[in-house]
C-alpha positions as CSV (number, residue, x, y, z in Angstrom):
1,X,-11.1,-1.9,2.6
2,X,-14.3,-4.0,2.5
3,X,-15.5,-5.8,5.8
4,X,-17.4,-9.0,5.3
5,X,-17.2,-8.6,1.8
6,X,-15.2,-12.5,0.2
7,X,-11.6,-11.3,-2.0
8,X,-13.4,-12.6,-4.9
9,X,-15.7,-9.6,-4.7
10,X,-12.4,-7.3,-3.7
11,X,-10.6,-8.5,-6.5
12,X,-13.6,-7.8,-9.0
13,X,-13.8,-4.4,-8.0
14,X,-10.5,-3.8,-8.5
15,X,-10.2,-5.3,-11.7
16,X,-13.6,-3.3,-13.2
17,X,-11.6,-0.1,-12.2
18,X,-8.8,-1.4,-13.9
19,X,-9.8,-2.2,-17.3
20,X,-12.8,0.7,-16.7
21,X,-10.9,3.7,-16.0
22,X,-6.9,2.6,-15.9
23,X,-4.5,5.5,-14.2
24,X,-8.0,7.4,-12.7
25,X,-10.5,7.9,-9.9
26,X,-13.2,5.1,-10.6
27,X,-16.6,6.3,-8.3
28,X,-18.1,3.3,-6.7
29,X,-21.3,2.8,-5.0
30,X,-21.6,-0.4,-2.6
31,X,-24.6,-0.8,0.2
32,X,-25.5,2.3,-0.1
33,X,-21.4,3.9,0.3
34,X,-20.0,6.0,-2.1
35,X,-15.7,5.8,-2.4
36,X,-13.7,5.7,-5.7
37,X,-11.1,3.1,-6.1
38,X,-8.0,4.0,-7.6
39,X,-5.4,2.0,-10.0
40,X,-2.5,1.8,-11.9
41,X,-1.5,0.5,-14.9
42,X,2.2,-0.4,-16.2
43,X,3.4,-1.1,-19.2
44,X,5.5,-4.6,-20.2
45,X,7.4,-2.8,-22.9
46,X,9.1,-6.0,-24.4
47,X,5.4,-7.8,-24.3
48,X,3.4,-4.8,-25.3
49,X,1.4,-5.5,-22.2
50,X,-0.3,-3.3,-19.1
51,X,-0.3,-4.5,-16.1
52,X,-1.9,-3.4,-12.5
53,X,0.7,-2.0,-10.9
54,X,1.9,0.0,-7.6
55,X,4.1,1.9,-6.2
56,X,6.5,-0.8,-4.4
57,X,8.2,-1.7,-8.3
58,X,9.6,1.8,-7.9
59,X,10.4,1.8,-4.3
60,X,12.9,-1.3,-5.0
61,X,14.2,0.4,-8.2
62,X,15.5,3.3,-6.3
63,X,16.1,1.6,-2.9
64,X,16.8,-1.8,-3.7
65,X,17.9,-2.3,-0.4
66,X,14.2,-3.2,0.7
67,X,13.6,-5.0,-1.7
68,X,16.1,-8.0,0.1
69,X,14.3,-7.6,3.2
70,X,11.1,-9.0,1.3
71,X,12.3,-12.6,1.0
72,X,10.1,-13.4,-1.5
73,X,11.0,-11.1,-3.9
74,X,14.8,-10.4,-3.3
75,X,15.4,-12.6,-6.1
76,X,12.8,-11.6,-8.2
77,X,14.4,-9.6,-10.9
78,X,13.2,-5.8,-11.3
79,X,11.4,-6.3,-14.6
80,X,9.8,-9.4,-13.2
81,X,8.4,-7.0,-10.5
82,X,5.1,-5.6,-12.2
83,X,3.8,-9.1,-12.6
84,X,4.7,-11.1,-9.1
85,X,1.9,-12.4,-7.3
86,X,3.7,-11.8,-4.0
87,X,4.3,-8.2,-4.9
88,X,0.6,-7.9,-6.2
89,X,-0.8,-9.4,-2.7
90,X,1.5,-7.1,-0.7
91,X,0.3,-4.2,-2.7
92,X,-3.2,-5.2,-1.8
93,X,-2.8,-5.3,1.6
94,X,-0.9,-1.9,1.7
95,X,-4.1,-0.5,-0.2
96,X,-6.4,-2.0,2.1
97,X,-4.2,-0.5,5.1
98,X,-4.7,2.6,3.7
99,X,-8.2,2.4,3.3
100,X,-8.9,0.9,6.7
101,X,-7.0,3.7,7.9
102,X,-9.4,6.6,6.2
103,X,-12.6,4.7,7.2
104,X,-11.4,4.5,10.8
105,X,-9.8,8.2,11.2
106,X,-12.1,9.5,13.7
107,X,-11.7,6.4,15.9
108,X,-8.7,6.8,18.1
109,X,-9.0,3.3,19.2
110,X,-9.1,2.0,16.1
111,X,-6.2,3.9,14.5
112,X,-4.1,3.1,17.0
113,X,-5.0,-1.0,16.8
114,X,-4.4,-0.7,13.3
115,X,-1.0,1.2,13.7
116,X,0.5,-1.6,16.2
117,X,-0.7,-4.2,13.9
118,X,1.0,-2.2,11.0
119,X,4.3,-2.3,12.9
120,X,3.7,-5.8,14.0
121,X,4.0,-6.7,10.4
122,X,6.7,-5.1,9.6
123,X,9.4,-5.5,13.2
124,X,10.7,-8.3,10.8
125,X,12.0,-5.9,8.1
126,X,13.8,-3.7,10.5
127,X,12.4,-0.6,9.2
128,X,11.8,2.6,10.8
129,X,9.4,5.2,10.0
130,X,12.1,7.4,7.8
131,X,11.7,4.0,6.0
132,X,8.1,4.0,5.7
133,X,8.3,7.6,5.1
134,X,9.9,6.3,1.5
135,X,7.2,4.4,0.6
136,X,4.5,6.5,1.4
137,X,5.9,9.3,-0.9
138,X,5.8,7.1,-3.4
139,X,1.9,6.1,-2.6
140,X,1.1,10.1,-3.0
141,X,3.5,10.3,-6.0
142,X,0.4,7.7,-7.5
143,X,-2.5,10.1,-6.8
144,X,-3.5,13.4,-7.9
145,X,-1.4,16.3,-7.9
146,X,-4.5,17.9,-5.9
147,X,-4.8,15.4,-3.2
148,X,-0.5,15.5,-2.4
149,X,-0.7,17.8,0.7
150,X,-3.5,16.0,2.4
151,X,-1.9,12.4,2.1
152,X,1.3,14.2,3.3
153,X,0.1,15.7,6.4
154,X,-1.5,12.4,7.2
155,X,1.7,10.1,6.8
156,X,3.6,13.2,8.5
157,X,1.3,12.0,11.2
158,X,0.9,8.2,10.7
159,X,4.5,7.5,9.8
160,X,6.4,8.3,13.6
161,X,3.3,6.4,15.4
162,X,4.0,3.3,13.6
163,X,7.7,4.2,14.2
164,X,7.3,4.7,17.9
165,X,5.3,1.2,18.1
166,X,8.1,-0.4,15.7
167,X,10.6,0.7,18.4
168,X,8.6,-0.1,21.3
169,X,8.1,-3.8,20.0
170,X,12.1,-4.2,19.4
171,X,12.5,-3.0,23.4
172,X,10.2,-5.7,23.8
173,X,12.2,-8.5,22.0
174,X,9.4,-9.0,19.3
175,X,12.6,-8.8,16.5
């Protein structure tokens, strides 16, 4: 995640990592930071097309039953997925979780604020973090074989926080 940086500027980098180095680390150098960004292409078989892609397409293919709690997509129809603007956004954010998430993992504090807010944005859903559990094995299914066990031991961690906050916020009538 950038800070103070305009989406314009988000969405460029993202896109030069795209068409630059599709399905692969791409290294990055801003102010002085080094970070790689990461994509993912899908194919539009019927148009002959890629697309950016992400891992929530595949979460509503094999659980289609969140896929209704995202009101904006519930009628969008699978192979309509890849492409949605809605989906697209959501994917960014989740990304940019993430990231904010990495930058800030030696801030207690932080983590925590971000966590809350995590649940905060998703009491609606009704989700729990066996729920979220699903969609971050997808997220690590995306990356390198070699990275796997790290991302997994930190959603093993990640995962029940945002659980106990989801819970704590339903106790609290925020439903």
């Amino acid at each position: 995640m950038f800070v103070g940086v305009s989406p314009e500027f988000e969405v460029a980098l993202y896109t030069v990592c795209y068409y630059a180095r599709p399905n692969k680390r791409c290294p990055m150098r801003v102010n002085g930071k080094t970070f790689d960004v990461k994509t993912f292409q899908q194919l539009d078989s019927a148009k002959n097309e890629t697309y950016l892609g992400s891992a929530f397409a595949q979460l509503f293919d094999k659980h289609p039953k969140y896929k209704d709690k995202f009101y904006k997509l519930k009628d969008i129809p699978n192979d309509q997925l890849p492409t949605n603007k809605a989906l697209a956004c959501h994917s960014l954010m989740f990304t940019r979780a993430i990231e904010t998430m990495v930058e800030n993992v030696d801030d207690k504090d932080m983590m925590e604020e971000i966590l809350l807010r995590l649940a905060y944005r998703h009491i609606r859903l009704d989700l729990c973090d066996k729920d979220l559990q699903r969609v971050s094995d997808l997220f690590i299914d995306q990356l390198d074989k070699s990275e796997h066990q790290i991302w997994k031991q930190a959603f093993h961690k990640l995962n029940p926080q945002i659980g106990i906050f989801l819970d704590s916020l339903k106790r609290e009538g925020h439903v």
